[in-house]
PyMOL Python script that loads the backbone (N, CA, C, O; Angstrom):
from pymol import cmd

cmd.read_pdbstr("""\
ATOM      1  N   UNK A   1     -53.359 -51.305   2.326  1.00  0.00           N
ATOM      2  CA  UNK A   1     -53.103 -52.625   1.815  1.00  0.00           C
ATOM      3  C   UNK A   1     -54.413 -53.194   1.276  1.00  0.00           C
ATOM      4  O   UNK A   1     -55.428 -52.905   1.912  1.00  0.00           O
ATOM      5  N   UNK A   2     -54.527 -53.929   0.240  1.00  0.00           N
ATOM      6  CA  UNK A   2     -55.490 -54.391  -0.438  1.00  0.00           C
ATOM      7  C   UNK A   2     -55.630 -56.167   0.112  1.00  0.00           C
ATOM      8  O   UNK A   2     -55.268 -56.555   1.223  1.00  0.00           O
ATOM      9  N   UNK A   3     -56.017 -56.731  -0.579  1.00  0.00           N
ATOM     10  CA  UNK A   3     -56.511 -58.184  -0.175  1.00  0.00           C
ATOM     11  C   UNK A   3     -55.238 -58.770  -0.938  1.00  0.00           C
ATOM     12  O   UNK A   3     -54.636 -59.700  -0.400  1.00  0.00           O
ATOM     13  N   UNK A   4     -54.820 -58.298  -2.104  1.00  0.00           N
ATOM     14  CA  UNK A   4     -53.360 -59.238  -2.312  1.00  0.00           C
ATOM     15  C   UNK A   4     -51.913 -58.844  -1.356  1.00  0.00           C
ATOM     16  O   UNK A   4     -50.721 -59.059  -1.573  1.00  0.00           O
ATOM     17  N   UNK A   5     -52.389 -58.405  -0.609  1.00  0.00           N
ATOM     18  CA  UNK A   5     -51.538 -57.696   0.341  1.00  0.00           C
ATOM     19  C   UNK A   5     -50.251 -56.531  -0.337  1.00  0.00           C
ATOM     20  O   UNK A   5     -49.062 -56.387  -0.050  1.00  0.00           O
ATOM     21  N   UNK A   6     -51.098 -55.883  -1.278  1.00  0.00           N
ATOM     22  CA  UNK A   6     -50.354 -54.517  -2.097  1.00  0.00           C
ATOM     23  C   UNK A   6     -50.100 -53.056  -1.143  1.00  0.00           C
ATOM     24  O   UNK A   6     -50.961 -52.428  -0.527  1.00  0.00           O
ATOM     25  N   UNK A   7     -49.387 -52.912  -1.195  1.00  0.00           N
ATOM     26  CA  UNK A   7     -49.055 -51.634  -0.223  1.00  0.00           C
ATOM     27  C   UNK A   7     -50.115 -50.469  -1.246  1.00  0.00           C
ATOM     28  O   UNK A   7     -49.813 -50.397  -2.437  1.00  0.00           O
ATOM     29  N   UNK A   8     -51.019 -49.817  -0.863  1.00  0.00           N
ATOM     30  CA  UNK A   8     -51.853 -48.457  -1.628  1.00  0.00           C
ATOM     31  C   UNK A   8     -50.131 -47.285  -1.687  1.00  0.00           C
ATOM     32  O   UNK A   8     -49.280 -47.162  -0.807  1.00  0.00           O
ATOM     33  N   UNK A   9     -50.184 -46.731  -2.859  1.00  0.00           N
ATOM     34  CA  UNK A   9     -49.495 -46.206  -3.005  1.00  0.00           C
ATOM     35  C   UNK A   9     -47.759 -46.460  -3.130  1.00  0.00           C
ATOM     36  O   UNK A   9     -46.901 -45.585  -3.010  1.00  0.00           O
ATOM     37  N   UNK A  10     -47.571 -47.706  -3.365  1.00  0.00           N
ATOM     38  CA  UNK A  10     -45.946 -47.800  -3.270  1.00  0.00           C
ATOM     39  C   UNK A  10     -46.497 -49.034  -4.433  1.00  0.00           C
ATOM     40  O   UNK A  10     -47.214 -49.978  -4.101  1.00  0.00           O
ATOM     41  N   UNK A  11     -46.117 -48.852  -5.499  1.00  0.00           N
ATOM     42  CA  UNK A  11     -45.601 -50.002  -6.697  1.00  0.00           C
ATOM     43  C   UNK A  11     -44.756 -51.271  -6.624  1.00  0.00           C
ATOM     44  O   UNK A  11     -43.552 -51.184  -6.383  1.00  0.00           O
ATOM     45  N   UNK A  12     -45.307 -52.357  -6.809  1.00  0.00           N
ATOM     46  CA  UNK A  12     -44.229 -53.887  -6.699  1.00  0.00           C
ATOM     47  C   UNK A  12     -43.928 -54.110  -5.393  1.00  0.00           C
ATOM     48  O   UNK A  12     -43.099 -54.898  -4.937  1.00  0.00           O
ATOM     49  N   UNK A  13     -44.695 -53.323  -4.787  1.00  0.00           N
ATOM     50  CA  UNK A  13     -44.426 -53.838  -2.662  1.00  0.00           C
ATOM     51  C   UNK A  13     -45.366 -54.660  -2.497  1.00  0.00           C
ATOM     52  O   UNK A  13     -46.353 -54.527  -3.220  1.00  0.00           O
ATOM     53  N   UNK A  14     -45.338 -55.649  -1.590  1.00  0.00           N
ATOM     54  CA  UNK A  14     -46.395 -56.509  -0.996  1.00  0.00           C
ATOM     55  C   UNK A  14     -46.286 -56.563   0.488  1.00  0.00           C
ATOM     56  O   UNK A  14     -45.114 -56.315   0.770  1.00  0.00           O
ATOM     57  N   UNK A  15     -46.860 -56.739   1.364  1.00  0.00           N
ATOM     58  CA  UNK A  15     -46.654 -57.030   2.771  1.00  0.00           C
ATOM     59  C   UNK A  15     -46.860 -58.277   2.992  1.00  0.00           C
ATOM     60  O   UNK A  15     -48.021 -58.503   2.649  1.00  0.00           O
ATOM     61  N   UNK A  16     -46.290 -59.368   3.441  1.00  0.00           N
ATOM     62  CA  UNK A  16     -46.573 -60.868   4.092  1.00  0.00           C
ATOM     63  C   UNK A  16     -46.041 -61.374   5.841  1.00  0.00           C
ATOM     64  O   UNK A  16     -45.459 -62.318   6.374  1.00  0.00           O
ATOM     65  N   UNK A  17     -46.611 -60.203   6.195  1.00  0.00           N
ATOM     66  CA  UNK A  17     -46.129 -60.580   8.305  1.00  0.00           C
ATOM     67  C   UNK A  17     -47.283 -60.484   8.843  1.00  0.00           C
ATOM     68  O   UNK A  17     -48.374 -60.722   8.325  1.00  0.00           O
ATOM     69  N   UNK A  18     -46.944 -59.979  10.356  1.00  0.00           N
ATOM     70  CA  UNK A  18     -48.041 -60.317  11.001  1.00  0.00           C
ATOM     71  C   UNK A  18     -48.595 -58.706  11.023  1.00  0.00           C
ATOM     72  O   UNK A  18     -49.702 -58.541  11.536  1.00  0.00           O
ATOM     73  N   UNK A  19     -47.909 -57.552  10.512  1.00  0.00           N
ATOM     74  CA  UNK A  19     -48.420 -56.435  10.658  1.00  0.00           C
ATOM     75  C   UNK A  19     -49.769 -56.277   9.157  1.00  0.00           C
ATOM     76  O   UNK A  19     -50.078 -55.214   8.618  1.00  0.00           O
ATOM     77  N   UNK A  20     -50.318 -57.632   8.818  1.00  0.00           N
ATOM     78  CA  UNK A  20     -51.076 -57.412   8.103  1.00  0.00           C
ATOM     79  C   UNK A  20     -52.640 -58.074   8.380  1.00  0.00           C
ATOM     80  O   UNK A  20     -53.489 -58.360   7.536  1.00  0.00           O
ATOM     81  N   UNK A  21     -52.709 -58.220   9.976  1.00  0.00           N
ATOM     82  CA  UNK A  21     -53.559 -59.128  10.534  1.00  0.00           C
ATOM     83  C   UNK A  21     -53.684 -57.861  11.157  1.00  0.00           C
ATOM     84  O   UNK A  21     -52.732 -57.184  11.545  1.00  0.00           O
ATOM     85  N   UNK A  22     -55.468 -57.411  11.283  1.00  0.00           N
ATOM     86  CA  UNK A  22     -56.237 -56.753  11.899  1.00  0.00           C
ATOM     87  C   UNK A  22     -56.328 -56.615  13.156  1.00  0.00           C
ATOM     88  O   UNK A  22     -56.343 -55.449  13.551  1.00  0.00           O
ATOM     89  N   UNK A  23     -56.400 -57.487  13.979  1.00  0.00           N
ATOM     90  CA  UNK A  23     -56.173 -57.691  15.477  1.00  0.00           C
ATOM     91  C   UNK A  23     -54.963 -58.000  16.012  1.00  0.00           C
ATOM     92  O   UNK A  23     -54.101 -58.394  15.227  1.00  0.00           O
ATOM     93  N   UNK A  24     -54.663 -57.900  17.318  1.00  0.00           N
ATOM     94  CA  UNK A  24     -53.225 -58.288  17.828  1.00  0.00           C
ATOM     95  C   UNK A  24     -54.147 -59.682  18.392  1.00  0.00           C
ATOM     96  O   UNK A  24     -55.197 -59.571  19.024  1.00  0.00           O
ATOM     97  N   UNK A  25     -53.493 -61.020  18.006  1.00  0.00           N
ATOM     98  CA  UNK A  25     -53.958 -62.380  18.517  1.00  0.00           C
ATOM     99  C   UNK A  25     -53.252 -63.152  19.881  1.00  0.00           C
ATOM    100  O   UNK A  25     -52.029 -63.092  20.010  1.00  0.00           O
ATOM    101  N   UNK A  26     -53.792 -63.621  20.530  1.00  0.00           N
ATOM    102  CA  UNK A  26     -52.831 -64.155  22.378  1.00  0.00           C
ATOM    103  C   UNK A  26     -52.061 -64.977  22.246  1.00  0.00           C
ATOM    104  O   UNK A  26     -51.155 -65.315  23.008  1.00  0.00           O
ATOM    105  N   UNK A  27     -52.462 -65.523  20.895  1.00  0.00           N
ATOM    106  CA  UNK A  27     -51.471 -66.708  20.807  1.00  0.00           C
ATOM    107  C   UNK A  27     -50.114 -66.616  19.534  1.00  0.00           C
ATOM    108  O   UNK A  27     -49.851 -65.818  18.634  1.00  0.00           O
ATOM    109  N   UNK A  28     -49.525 -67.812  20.014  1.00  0.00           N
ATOM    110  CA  UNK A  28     -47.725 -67.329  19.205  1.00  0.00           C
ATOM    111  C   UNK A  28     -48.180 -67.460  17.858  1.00  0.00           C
ATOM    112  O   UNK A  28     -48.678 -68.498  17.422  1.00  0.00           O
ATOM    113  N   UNK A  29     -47.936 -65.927  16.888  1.00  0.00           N
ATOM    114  CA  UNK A  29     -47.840 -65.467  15.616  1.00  0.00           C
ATOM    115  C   UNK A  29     -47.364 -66.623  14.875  1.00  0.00           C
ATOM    116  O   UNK A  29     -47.981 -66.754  13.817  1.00  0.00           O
ATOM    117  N   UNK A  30     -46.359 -67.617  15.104  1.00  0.00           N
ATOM    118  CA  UNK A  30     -45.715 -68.019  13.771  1.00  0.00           C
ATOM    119  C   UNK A  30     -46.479 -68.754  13.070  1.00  0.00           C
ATOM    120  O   UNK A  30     -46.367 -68.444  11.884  1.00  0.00           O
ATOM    121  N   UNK A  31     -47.314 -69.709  13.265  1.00  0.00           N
ATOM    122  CA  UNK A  31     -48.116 -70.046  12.174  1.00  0.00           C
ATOM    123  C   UNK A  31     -48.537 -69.025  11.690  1.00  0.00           C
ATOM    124  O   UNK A  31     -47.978 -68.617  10.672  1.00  0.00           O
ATOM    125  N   UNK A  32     -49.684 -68.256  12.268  1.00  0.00           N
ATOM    126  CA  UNK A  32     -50.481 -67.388  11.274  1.00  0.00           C
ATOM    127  C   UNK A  32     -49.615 -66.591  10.905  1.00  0.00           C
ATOM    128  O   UNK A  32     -50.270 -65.709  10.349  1.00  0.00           O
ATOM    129  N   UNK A  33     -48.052 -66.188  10.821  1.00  0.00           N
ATOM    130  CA  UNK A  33     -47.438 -65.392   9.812  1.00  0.00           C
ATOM    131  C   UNK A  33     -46.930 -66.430   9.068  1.00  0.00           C
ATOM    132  O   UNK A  33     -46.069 -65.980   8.313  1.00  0.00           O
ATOM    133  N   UNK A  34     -47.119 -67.989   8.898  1.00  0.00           N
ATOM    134  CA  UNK A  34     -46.143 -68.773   7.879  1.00  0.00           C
ATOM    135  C   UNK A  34     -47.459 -69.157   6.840  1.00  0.00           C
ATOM    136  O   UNK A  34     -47.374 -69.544   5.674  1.00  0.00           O
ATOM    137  N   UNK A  35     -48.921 -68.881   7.789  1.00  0.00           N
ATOM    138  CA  UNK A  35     -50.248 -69.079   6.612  1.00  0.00           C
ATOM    139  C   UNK A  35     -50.437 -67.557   5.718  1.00  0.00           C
ATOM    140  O   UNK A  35     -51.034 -67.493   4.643  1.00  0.00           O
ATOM    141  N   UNK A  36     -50.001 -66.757   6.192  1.00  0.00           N
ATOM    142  CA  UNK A  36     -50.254 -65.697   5.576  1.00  0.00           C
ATOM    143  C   UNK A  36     -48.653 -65.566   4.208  1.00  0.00           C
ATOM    144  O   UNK A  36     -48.700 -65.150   3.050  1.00  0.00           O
ATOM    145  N   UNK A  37     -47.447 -66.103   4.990  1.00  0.00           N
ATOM    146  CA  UNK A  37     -46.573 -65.970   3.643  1.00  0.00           C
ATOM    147  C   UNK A  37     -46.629 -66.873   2.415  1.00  0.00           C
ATOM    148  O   UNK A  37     -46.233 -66.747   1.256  1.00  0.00           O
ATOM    149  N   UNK A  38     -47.460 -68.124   3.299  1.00  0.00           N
ATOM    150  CA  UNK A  38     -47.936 -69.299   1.571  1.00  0.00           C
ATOM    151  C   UNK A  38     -48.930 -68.416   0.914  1.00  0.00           C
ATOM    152  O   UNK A  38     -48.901 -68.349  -0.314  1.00  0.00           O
ATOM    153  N   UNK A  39     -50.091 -67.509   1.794  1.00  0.00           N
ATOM    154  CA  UNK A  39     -50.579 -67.337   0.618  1.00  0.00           C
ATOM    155  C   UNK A  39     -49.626 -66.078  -0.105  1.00  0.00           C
ATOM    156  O   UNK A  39     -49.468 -66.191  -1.321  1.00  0.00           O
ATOM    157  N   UNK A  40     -49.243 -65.368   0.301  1.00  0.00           N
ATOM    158  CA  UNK A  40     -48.572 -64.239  -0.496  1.00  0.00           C
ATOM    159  C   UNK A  40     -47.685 -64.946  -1.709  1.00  0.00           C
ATOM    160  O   UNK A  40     -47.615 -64.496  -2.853  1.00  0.00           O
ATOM    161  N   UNK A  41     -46.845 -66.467  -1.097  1.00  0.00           N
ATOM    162  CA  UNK A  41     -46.680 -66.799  -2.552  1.00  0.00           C
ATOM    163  C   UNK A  41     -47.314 -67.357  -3.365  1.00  0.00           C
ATOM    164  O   UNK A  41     -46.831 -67.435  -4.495  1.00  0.00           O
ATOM    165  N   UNK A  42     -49.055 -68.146  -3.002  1.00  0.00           N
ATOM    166  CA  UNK A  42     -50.280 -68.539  -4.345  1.00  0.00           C
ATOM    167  C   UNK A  42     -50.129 -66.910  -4.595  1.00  0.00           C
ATOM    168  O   UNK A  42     -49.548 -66.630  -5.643  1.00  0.00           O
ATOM    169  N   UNK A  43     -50.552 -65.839  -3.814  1.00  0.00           N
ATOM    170  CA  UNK A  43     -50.623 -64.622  -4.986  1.00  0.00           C
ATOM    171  C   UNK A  43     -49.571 -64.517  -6.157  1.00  0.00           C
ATOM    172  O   UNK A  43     -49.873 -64.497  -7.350  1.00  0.00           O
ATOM    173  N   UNK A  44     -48.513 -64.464  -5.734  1.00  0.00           N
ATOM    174  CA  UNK A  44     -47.430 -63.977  -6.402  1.00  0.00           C
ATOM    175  C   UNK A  44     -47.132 -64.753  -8.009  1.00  0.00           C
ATOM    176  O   UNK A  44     -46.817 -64.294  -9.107  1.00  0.00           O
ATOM    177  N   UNK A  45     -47.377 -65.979  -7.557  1.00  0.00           N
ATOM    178  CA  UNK A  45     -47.432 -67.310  -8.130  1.00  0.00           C
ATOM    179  C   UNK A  45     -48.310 -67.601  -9.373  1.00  0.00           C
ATOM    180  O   UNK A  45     -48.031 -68.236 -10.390  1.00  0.00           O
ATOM    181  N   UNK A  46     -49.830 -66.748  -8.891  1.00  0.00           N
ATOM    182  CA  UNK A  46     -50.927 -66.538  -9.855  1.00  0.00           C
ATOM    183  C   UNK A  46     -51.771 -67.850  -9.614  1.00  0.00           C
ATOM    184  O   UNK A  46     -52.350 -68.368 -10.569  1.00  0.00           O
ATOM    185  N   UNK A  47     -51.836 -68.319  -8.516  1.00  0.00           N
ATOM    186  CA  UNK A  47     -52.775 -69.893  -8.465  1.00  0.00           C
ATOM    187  C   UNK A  47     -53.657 -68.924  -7.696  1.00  0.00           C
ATOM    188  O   UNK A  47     -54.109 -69.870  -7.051  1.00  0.00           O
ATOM    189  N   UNK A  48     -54.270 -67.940  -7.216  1.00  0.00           N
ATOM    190  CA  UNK A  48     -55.412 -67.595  -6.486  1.00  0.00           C
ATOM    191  C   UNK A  48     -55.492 -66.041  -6.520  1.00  0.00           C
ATOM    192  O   UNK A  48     -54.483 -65.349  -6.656  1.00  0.00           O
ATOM    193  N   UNK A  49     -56.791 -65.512  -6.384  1.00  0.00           N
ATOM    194  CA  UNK A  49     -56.387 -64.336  -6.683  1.00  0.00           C
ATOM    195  C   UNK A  49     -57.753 -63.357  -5.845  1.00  0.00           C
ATOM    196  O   UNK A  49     -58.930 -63.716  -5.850  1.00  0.00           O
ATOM    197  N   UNK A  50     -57.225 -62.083  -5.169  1.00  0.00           N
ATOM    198  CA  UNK A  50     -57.451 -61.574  -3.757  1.00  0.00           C
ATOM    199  C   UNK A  50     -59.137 -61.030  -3.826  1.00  0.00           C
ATOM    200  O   UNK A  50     -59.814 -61.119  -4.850  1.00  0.00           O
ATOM    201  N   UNK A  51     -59.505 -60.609  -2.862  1.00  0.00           N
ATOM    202  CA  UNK A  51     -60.906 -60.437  -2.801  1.00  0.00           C
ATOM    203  C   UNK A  51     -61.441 -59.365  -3.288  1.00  0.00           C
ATOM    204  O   UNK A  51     -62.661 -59.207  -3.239  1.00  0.00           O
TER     205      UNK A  51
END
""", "prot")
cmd.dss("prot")
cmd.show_as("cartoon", "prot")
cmd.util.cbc("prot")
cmd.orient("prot")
């Protein structure tokens, strides 16, 4: 996966969950999987663009 969250090797896939966060975190996922799906839609969207 790249920084726009592109799957390497699979075309027009993106990943936006929590299996795209580096560490397993102690505390409850749903924010940081509802901050990680706004940004997947600024990517998608074209208002920001990945590292």
């Amino acid at each position: 996966m790249d920084g726009e969250l592109r799957v390497r090797g699979v075309d027009g896939l993106r990943i936006a969950d929590a299996s795209v966060m580096p560490t397993v975190i102690s505390a409850p996922t749903n924010a940081t999987v509802l901050a990680i799906a706004e940004r997947a839609s600024d990517l998608l969207l074209g208002r920001i663009t990945g590292r």
